[in-house]
C-alpha positions in Angstrom: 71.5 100.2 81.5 73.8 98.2 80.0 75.5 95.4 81.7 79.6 96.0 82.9 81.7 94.4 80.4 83.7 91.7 82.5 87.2 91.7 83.4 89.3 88.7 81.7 91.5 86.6 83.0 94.5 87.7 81.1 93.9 91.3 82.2 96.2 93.1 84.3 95.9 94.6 87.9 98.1 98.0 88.7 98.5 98.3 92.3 100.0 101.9 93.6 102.3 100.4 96.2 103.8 103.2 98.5 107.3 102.9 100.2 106.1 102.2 102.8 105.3 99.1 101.7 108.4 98.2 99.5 111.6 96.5 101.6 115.1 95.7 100.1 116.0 92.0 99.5 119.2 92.8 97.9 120.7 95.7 97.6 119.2 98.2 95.0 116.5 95.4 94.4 113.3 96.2 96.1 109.6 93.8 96.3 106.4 94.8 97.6 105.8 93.7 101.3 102.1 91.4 101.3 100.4 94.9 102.9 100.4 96.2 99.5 97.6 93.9 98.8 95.4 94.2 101.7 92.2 95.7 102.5 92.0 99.5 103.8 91.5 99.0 107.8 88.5 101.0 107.5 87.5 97.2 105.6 87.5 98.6 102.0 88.7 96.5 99.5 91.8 96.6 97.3 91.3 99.5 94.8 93.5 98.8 91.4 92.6 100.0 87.9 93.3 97.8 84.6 96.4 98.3 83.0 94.6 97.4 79.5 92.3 100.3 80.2 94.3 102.8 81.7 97.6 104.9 81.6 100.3 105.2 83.6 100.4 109.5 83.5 96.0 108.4 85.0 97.5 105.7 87.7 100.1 108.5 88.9 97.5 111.3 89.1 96.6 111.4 92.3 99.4 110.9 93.9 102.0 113.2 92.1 101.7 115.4 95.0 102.2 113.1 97.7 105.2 113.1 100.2 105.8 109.2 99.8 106.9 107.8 96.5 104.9 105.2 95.0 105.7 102.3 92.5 103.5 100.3 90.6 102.7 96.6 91.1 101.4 94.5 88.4 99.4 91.6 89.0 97.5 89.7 86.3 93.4 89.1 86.5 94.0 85.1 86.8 96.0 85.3 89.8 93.0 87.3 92.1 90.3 84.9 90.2 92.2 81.5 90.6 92.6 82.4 94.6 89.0 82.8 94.5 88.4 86.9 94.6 86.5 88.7 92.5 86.9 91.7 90.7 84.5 94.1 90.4 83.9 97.7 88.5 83.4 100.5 90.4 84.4 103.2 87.8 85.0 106.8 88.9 85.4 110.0 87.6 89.6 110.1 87.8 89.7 106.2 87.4 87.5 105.0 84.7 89.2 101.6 84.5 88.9 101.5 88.8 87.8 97.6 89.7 87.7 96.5 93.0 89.8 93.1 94.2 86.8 91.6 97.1 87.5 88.4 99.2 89.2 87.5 102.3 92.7 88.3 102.0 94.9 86.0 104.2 98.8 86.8 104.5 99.6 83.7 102.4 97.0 85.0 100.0 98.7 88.7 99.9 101.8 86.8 99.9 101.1 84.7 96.6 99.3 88.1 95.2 103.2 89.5 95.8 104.7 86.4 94.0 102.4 87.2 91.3 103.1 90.7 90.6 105.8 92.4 88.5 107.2 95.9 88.7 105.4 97.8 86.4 107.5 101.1 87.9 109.5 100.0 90.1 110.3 101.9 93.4 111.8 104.7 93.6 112.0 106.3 90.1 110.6 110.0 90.0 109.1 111.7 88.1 106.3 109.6 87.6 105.2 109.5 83.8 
């Protein structure tokens, strides 16, 4: 079996971010809250697929049915490796491009992860794509 291709640095992270975890700063201008970025309590780690090798009609997928709205975080690769996580492939069937983000996660490393990131979509525009 072949070996997983690696993830490069200059590769991009999409992170679903529901509103729960969006607050207003301004008005009509909304960020993600550090949460978005931290491990499920069940001690999962952060599940994101790669923008370079995925869609944004696949990222929505699963959660066009939900009651909350979601956005969609961008972080870049070098960010998560330069604070000294690692990213690894765990593809599945809906989410070929699924990587894992593994490492402790402090709040002042969620909060840097939420410096880091860009709106990809940003909350609350419906319909997804």
């Amino acid at each position: 079996m072949a070996e997983p291709k690696p993830i490069a640095k200059d590769s991009h992270l999409w992170r679903r971010v529901p509103d729960i975890h969006w607050f207003e700063v301004e008005p009509g201008v909304r960020r993600a809250s550090s949460a978005a970025f931290q491990d499920d309590p069940d001690g999962s780690p952060v599940s994101t697929p790669l923008k370079e090798e995925s869609t944004l009609a696949q990222v929505f997928d699963p959660v066009r049915s939900h009651t909350m709205a979601f956005a969609l975080a961008k972080l870049p690769a070098c960010v998560a490796f330069d604070k000294e996580q690692q990213l690894i492939r765990a593809p599945t069937a809906d989410e070929p491009a699924h990587v894992l983000l593994i490492g402790n996660k402090t709040k002042s490393l969620r909060n840097a992860f939420v410096r880091g990131s860009t709106w990809a979509w940003p909350p609350p525009w419906r319909p997804y794509p």
